[in-house]
Structures are given as structure tokens and as C-alpha cells.
C-alpha positions as CSV (number, residue, x, y, z in Angstrom):
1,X,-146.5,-129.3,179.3
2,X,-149.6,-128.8,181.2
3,X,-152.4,-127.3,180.5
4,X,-150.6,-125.8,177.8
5,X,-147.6,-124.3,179.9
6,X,-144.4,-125.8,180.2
7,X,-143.7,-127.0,183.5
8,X,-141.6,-123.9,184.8
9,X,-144.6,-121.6,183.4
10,X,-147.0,-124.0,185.6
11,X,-145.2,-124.0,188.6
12,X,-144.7,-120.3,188.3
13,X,-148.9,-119.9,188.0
14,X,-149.2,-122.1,190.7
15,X,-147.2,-120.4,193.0
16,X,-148.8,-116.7,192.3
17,X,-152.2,-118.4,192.5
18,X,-151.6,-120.1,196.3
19,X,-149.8,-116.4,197.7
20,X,-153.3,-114.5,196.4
21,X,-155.0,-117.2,198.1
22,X,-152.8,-117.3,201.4
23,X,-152.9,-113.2,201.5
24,X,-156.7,-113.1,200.4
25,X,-157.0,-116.0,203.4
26,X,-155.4,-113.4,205.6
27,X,-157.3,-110.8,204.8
28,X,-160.7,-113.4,205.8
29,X,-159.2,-114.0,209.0
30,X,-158.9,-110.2,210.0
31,X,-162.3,-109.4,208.6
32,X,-163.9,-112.3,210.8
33,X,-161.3,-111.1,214.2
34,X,-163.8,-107.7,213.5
35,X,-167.3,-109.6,212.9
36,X,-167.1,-108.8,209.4
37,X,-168.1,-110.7,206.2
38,X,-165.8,-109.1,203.3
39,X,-167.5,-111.1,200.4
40,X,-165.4,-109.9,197.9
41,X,-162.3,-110.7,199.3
42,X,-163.7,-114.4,200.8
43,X,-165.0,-115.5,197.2
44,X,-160.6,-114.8,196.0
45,X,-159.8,-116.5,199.2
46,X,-162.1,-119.2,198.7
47,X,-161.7,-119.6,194.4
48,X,-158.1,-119.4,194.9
49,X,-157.7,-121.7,197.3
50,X,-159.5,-124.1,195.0
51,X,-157.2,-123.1,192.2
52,X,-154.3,-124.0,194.5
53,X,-155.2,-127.8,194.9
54,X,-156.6,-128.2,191.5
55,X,-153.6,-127.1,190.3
56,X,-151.3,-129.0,192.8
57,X,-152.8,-132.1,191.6
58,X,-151.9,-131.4,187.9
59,X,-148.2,-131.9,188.5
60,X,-146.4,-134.9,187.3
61,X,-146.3,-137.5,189.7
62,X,-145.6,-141.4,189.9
63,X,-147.6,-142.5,192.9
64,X,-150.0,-140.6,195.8
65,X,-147.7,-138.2,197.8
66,X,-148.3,-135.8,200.9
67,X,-148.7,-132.9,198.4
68,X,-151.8,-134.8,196.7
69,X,-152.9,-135.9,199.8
70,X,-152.9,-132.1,201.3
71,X,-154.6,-131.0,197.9
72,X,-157.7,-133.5,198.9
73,X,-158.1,-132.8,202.5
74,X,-158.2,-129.0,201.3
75,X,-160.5,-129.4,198.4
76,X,-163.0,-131.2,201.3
77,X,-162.4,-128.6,203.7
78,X,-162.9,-126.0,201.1
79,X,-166.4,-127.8,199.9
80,X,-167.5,-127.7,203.8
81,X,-166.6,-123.6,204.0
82,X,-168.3,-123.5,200.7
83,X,-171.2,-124.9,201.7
84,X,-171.6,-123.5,204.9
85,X,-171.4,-119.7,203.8
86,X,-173.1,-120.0,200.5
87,X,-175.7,-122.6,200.8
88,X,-176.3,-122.5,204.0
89,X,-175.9,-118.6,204.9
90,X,-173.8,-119.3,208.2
91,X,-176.9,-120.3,209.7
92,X,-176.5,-122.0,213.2
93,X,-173.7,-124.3,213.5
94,X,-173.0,-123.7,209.9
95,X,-171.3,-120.6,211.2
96,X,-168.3,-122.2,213.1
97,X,-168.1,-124.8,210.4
98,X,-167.3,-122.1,207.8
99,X,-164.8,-120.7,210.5
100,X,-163.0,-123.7,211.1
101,X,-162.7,-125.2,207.5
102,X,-161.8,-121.5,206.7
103,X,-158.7,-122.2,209.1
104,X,-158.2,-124.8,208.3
105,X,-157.9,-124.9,204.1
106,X,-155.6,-121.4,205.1
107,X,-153.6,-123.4,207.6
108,X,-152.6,-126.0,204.8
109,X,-151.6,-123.4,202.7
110,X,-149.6,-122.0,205.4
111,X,-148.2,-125.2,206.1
112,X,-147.0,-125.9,202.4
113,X,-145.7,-122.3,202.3
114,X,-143.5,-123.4,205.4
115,X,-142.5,-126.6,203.7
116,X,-141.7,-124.8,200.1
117,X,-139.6,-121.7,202.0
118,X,-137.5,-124.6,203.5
119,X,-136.6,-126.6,200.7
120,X,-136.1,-123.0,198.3
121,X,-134.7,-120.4,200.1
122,X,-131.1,-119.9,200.4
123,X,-131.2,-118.5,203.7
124,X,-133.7,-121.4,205.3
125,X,-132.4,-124.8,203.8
126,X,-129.2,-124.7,205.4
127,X,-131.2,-124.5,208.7
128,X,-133.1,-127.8,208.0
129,X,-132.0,-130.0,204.7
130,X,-134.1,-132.6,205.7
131,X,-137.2,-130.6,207.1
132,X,-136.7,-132.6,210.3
133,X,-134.7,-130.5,212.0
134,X,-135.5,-128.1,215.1
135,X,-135.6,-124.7,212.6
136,X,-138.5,-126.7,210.8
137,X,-140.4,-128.6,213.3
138,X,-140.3,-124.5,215.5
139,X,-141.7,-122.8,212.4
140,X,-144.2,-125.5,212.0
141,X,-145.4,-125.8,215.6
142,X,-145.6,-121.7,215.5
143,X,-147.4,-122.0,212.8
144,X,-150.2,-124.1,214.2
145,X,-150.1,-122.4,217.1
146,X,-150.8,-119.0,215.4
147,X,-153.8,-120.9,213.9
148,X,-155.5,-122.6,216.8
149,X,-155.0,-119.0,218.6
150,X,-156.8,-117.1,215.5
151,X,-159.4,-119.9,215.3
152,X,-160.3,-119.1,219.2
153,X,-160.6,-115.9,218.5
154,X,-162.5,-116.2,215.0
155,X,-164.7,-118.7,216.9
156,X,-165.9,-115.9,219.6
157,X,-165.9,-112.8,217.3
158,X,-167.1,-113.8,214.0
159,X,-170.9,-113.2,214.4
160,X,-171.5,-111.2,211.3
161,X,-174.9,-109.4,211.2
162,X,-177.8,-110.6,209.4
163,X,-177.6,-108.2,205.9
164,X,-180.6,-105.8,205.7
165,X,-183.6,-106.7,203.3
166,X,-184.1,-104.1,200.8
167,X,-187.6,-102.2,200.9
168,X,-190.7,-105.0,200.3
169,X,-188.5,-108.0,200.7
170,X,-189.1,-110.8,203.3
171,X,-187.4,-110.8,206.5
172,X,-184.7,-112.7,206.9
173,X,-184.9,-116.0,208.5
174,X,-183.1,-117.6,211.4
175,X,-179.5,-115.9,213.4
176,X,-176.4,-116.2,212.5
């Protein structure tokens, strides 16, 4: 049991709560390709991304593996993109440090995806049993590829505007 579940139950929440975060993640990416902010959609992106290590580090293990090691690195990316868009409004280089740890926490669910689709699905294990063969090491390198090509591009495009101060308030401070 954990957390009250039984281990299939667990796994099962875990799974539902990284493909929210991975679509929600997405859905980030697209709105900063167009310059926009989508808060709404960023704060799922962002709280289920934390979910999804939190909740990776709750399995039963004996020993560190790569899957707790992935779970850190995101959980201090994610504090970075945190950070940088709440605290610190995206405020000079704040801005491409939320981009990039953005990608990057996305990436490593991406990554895991990759790795999970390989060792579950009928139709891919067969192509790579081991996860070192050609099949696996092409989707992975894709995959990066796909990110470092949308981080370029996120990196240009994403200069959101500074939001509009209602009637009476003080201006806003600083560019983004």
C-alpha cells in the first residue's frame, strides 16, 4: 500500500497524473511558440509535474535508481521554473530561465514516457528488449531533438506582454 492505495491503484494514479502533466506541458510550449502566458494551463503543467516526481519517489525501491535520480533533477528544475514565473515575474533573465527549466522538467517526462512505451507496449518492446537498441536510442535522440528545436524557438518567441494594471494601480515595473 501507499498512501493508502495498493500498488496497482498507485501506479495507475501516477501514470494519469504524469500524461495531464506531459499534455498540460504541451499545451505551455505552444502558448509560449505564440508569446502567450496561459496561467491556467501552466499552474496544471507546473503542479502536475510536481505530482509526477513526488509520486515517482513513493514507489518501493531498494537502493537510488535513474527513476529517483530523474524525479530530483525535475523537482530542481521545476523549483527554478517556479521561481522564475511566480516570484520573480519573468523579469530579465528570469524569463529564459522559466523557458528552459520549463523544457526541460517536460523533456524528462517525455523522456520516461519513451522509456515506459518501450518496456509496455506490445508493439514497441519487441523493437528494443533491452532499451539499447537502434528503435530506442532513434526515439530518444528524436526526442531531444524535438526539444532543443522548441526550446530555440520558445527562447525567441516567448516575450509575453507586461499584464495591464487595473484603474489607480502602480505601473508595472521592469520588461519582460
Amino acid at each position: 500500500m501507499i498512501v493508502g492505495l495498493s500498488l496497482s491503484a498507485f501506479t495507475t494514479l501516477h501514470v494519469i497524473i504524469s500524461l495531464i502533466a506531459i499534455a498540460a506541458g504541451l499545451i505551455v510550449v505552444v502558448g509560449m511558440l505564440g508569446a502567450r502566458r496561459l496561467p491556467g494551463t501552466t499552474a496544471v503543467f507546473l503542479a502536475t509535474t510536481v505530482l509526477t516526481s513526488a509520486t515517482g519517489l513513493l514507489f518501493p525501491f531498494s537502493g537510488l535508481l535513474p527513476s529517483h535520480v530523474f524525479a530530483i533533477l525535475s523537482l530542481a528544475v521545476l523549483a527554478l521554473a517556479v521561481l522564475a514565473l511566480y516570484a520573480l515575474r519573468l523579469e530579465g533573465p528570469w524569463r529564459w530561465v522559466y523557458v528552459l527549466s520549463a523544457l526541460v522538467v517536460l523533456y524528462l517526462n517525455v523522456f520516461v514516457a519513451v522509456v515506459q512505451a518501450f518496456q509496455k507496449l506490445a508493439v514497441l518492446q519487441p523493437l528494443s528488449p533491452t532499451q539499447s537498441e537502434p528503435p530506442f536510442l532513434i526515439a530518444q535522440l528524436a526526442v531531444l531533438a524535438l526539444f532543443v528545436i522548441l526550446g530555440a524557438l520558445a527562447l525567441r518567441r516567448f516575450h509575453p506582454a507586461l499584464p495591464v494594471n487595473p484603474p489607480g494601480a502602480a505601473p508595472a515595473s521592469g520588461g519582460v
